[in-house]
C-alpha positions in Angstrom: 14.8 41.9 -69.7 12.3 38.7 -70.7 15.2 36.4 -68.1 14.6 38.8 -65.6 10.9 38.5 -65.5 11.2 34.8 -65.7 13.2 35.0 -62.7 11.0 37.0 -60.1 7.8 34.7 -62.2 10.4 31.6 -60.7 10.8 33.6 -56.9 7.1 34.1 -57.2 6.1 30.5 -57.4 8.4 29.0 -55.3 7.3 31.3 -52.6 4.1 30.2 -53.3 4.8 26.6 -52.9 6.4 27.5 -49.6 3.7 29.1 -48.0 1.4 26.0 -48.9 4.0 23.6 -47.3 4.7 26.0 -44.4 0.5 25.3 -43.4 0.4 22.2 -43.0 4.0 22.0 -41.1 2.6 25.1 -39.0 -0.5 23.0 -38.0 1.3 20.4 -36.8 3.5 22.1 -34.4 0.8 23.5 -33.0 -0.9 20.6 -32.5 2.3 19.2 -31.2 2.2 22.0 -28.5 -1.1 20.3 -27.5 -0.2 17.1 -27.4 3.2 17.8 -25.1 0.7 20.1 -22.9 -2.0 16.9 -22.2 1.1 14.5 -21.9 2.2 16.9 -18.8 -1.4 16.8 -17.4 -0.8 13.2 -17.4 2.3 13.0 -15.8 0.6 15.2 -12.9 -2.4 13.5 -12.7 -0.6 10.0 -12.4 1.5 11.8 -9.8 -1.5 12.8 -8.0 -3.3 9.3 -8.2 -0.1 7.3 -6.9 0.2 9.5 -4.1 -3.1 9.4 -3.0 -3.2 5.4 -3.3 -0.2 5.6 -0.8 -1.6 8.1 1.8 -4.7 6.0 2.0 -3.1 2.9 2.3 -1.3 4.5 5.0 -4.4 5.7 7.3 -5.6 2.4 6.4 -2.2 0.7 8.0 -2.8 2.9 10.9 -6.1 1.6 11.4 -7.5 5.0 11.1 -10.5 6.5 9.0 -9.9 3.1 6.9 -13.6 4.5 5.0 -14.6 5.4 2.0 -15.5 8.6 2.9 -12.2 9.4 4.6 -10.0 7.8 1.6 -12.0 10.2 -0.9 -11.3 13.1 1.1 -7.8 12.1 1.2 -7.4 11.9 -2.9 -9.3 14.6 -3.4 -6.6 16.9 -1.4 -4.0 14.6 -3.2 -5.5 15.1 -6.4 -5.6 18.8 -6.0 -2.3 19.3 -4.7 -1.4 17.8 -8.5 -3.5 19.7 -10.7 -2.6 19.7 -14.2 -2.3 22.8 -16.0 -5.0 22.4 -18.1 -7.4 22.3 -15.6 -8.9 20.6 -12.0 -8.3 17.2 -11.0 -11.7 14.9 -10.0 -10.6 11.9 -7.9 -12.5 8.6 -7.6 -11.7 5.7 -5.1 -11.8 2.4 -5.2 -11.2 1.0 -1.6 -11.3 -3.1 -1.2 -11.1 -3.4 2.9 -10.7 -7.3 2.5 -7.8 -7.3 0.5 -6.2 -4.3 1.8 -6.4 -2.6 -1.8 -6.9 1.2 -3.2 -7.4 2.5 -6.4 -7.6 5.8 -7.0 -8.2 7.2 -10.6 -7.9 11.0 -11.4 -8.8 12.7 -14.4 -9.2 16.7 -16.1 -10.3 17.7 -19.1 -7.7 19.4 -21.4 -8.9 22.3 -23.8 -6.7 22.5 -26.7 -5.8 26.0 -28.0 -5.2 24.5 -31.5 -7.0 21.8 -32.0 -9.7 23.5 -33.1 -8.0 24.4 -36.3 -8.8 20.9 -37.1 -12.0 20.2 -35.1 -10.7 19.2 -32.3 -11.6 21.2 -28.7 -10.7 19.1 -25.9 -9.9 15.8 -24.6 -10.4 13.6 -21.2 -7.4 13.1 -19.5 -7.0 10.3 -16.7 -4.9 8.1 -14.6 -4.8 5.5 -12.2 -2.9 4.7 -9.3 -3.1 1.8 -6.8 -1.3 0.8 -3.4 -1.9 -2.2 -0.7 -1.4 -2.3 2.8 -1.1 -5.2 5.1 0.7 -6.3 8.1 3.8 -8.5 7.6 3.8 -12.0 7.1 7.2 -12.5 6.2 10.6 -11.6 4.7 14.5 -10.8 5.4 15.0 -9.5 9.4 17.8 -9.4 12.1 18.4 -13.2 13.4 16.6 -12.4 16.8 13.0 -13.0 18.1 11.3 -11.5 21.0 8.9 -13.1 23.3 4.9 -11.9 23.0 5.0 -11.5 26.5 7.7 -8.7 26.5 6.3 -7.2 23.8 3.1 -7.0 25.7 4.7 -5.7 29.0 7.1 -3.0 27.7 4.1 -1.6 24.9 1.3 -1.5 27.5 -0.3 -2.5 24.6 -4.0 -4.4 24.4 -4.3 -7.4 23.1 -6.6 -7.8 19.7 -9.0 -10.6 20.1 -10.8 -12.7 17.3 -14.4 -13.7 17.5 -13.3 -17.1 18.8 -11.9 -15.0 22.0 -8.1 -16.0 20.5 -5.4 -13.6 20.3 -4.1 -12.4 17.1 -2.1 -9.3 17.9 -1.7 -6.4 20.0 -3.1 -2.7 19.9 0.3 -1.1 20.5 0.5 3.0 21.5 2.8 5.1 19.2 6.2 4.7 21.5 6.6 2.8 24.6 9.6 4.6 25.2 13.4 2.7 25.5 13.1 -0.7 27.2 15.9 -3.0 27.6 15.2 -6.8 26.7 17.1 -9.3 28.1 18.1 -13.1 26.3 16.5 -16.0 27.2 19.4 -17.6 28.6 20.3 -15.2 31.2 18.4 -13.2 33.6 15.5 -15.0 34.0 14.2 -12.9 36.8 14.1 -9.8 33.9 11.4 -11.8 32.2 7.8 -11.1 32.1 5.0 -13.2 31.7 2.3 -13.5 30.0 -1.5 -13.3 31.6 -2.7 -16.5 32.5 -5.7 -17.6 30.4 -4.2 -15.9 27.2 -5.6 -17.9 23.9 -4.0 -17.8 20.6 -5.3 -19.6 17.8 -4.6 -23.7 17.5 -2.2 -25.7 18.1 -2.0 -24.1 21.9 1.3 -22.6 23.2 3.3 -24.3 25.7 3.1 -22.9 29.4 0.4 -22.8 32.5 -3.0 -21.2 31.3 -2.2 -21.4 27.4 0.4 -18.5 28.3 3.3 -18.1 26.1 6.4 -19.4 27.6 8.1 -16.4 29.6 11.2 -15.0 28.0 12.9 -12.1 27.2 14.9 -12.3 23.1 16.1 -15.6 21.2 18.9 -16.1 19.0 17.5 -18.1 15.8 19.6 -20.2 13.7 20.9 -19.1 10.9 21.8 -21.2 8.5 22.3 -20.0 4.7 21.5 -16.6 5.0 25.1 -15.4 4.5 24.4 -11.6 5.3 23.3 -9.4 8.4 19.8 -9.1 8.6 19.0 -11.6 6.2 17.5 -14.4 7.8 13.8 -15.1 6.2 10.8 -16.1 8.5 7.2 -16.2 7.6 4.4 -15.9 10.4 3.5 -19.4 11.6 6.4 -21.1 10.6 8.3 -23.1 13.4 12.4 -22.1 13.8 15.1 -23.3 15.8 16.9 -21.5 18.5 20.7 -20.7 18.2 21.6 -21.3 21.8 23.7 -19.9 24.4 25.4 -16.4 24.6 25.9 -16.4 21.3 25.7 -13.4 18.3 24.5 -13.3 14.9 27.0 -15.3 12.8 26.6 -12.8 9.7 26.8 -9.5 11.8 30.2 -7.7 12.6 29.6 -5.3 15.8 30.0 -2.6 13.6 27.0 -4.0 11.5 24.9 -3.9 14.2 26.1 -0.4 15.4 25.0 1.0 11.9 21.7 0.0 13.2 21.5 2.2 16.1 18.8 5.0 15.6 17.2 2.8 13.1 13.8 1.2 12.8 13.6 -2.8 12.0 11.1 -5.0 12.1 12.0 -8.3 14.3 9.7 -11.4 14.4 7.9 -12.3 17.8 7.0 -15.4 19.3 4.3 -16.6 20.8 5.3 -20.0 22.1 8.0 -22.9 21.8 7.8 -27.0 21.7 9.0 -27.3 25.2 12.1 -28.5 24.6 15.8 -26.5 25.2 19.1 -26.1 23.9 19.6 -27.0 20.1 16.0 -29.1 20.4 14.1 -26.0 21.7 12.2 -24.4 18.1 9.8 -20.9 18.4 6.6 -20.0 16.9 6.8 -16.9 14.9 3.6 -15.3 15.7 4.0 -11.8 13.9 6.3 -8.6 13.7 7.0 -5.5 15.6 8.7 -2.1 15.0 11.7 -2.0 17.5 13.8 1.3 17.0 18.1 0.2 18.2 19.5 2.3 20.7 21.8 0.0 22.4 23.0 -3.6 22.8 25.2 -5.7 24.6 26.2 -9.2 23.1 29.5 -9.9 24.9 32.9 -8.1 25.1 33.8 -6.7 22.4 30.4 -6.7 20.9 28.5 -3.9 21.9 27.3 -0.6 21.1 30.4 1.0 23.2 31.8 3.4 21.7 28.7 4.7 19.7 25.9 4.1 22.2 26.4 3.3 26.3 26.2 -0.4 26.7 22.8 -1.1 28.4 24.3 -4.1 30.6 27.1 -6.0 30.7 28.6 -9.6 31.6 26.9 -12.3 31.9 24.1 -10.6 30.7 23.1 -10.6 27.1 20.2 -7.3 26.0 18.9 -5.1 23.7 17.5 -1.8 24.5 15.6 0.2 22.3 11.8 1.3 21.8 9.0 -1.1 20.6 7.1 1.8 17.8 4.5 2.3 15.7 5.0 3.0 12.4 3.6 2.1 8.7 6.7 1.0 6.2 6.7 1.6 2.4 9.1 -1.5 2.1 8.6 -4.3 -0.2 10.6 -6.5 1.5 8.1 -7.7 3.6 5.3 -9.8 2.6 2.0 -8.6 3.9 -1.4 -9.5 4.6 -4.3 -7.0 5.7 -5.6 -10.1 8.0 -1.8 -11.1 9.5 -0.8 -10.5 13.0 -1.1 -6.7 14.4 1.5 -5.6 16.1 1.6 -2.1 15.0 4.2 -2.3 12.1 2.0 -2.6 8.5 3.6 -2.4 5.1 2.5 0.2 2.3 3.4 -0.7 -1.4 2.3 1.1 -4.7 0.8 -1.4 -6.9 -0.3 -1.7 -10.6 -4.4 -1.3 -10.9 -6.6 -4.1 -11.4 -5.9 -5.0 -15.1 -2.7 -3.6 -15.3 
């Protein structure tokens, strides 16, 4: 009888000392529960701030409602749409016009339902997001260039003047529609020029009236690039002409038919050094959205059988439509003060200070 007693006395305390360690462990899975519920209301609000940096940045490719007003509208629907569960998102923004920079920080209050247990009721919550935007300067393209003056002709665009009365881009509409361009080296009577008077910024273009030299698309060299599509330019840089009736020495037809129904960006010139064949060199000015439908490079390298070939022999074109559109590519290098043709880059970013 006394070793039974001693043995419920032994259940007793042990039970005892199980419910004391069972409190503690209790109140930290509960505040576990907490911290798992503010980590999701982070996850949501970062969600929210990247993607309002990026829509943003986007009206601000576009040129439109590029304010501060505007952008916090804009967050403030992005912010919402990404509520956290604990509570409403506030959105503030950052917006640097200059360097074509947002930063948008969002940020709810979390109320803990056990934190209390320990003094603990709530806690601030926040994130922040940022994106740039900028029109490109340079980077990896198709080896081809168009003339300004094309561009200019088959956009009905306007063209953007500095305070100098220079040119530094073009105010191009949505689509122009398909146009078909033709190559320099073959039918010249295709080619459009450009209005006499036209100023760019120094050193002047060749051609009557500081007009770019009429043309309609260049080959440019290649050298080194080993892949389709992967020659590099940068805007201002000088680069030599592949001449003749020639093709892009990395591109298989079937390359370039993967193309079709695609959008690229493709550098445009604004004027040459006056010389021809392997001598002659082109001014890369800027880039412009050009959408493939067709081409014709020579027989046997065409769009046929995918896409009608828009001409044929001894013609050399590219038809297609000359767009407007705003990229989230990070291929491109980009600049919010670089050459407008329409085409801007959009690129998340990390926040000032990391």
């Amino acid at each position: 009888m006394q070793r039974l007693k001693r043995s419920r006395r032994d259940r007793g305390a042990v039970a005892i000392w199980v419910g004391v360690l069972m409190v503690p462990f209790l109140v930290l899975s509960a505040l576990a529960i907490d911290i798992a519920s503010m980590n999701a209301d982070q996850q949501r609000l970062q969600t929210g701030a990247d993607a309002a940096a990026l829509a943003v940045a986007q009206q601000c490719g576009h040129g439109t409602n590029c304010n501060t007003t505007s952008a916090q509208t804009t967050a403030g629907q992005l912010a919402g749409a990404n509520d956290p569960m604990g509570g409403h998102a506030a959105a503030a923004v950052d917006l640097d016009t200059a360097r074509g920079i947002v930063e948008v920080e969002t940020s709810s209050t979390r109320d803990y339902l056990f934190g209390p247990v320990i003094g603990v009721e709530s806690t601030d919550v926040s994130a922040r997001g940022a994106a740039q935007w900028g029109y490109p300067t340079g980077g990896a393209h198709f080896p081809l260039a168009i003339s300004w003056c094309e561009v200019l002709h088959f956009s009905r665009a306007t063209p953007i003047y500095n305070a100098a009365g220079q040119v530094i881009g073009l105010d191009i509409p949505p689509t122009s529609g398909n146009v078909t361009i033709y190559a320099k080296s073959n039918r010249s009577s295709d080619f459009h020029a450009c209005p006499s008077g036209t100023r760019f910024p120094p050193p002047p273009p060749s051609g009557p009236n500081g007009a770019a030299p009429a043309g309609g698309f260049s080959w440019l060299v290649e050298s080194g690039t080993g892949t389709c599509a992967g020659l590099a330019t940068t805007s201002g840089m000088w680069i030599s002409s592949d001449t003749g009736n020639d093709r892009p020495d990395h591109c298989s037809a079937a390359d370039v038919r993967s193309m079709i129904g695609t959008s690229m960006l493709l550098p445009v010139y604004d004027r040459t050094n006056g010389l021809t064949g392997s001598n002659a060199k082109y001014h890369i000015f800027g880039y412009i959205g050009f959408r493939l439908e067709s081409f014709y490079f020579g027989s046997g390298y065409s769009s046929a059988p995918a896409a009608a070939e828009p001409c044929g022999n001894p013609a050399r074109c590219i038809r297609g439509a000359i767009v407007e559109f705003v990229d989230l590519d990070d291929a491109m290098t980009i600049s919010p003060s670089g050459p407008q043709f329409g085409a801007s880059i959009v690129q998340l970013r990390l926040p000032e200070g990391g």
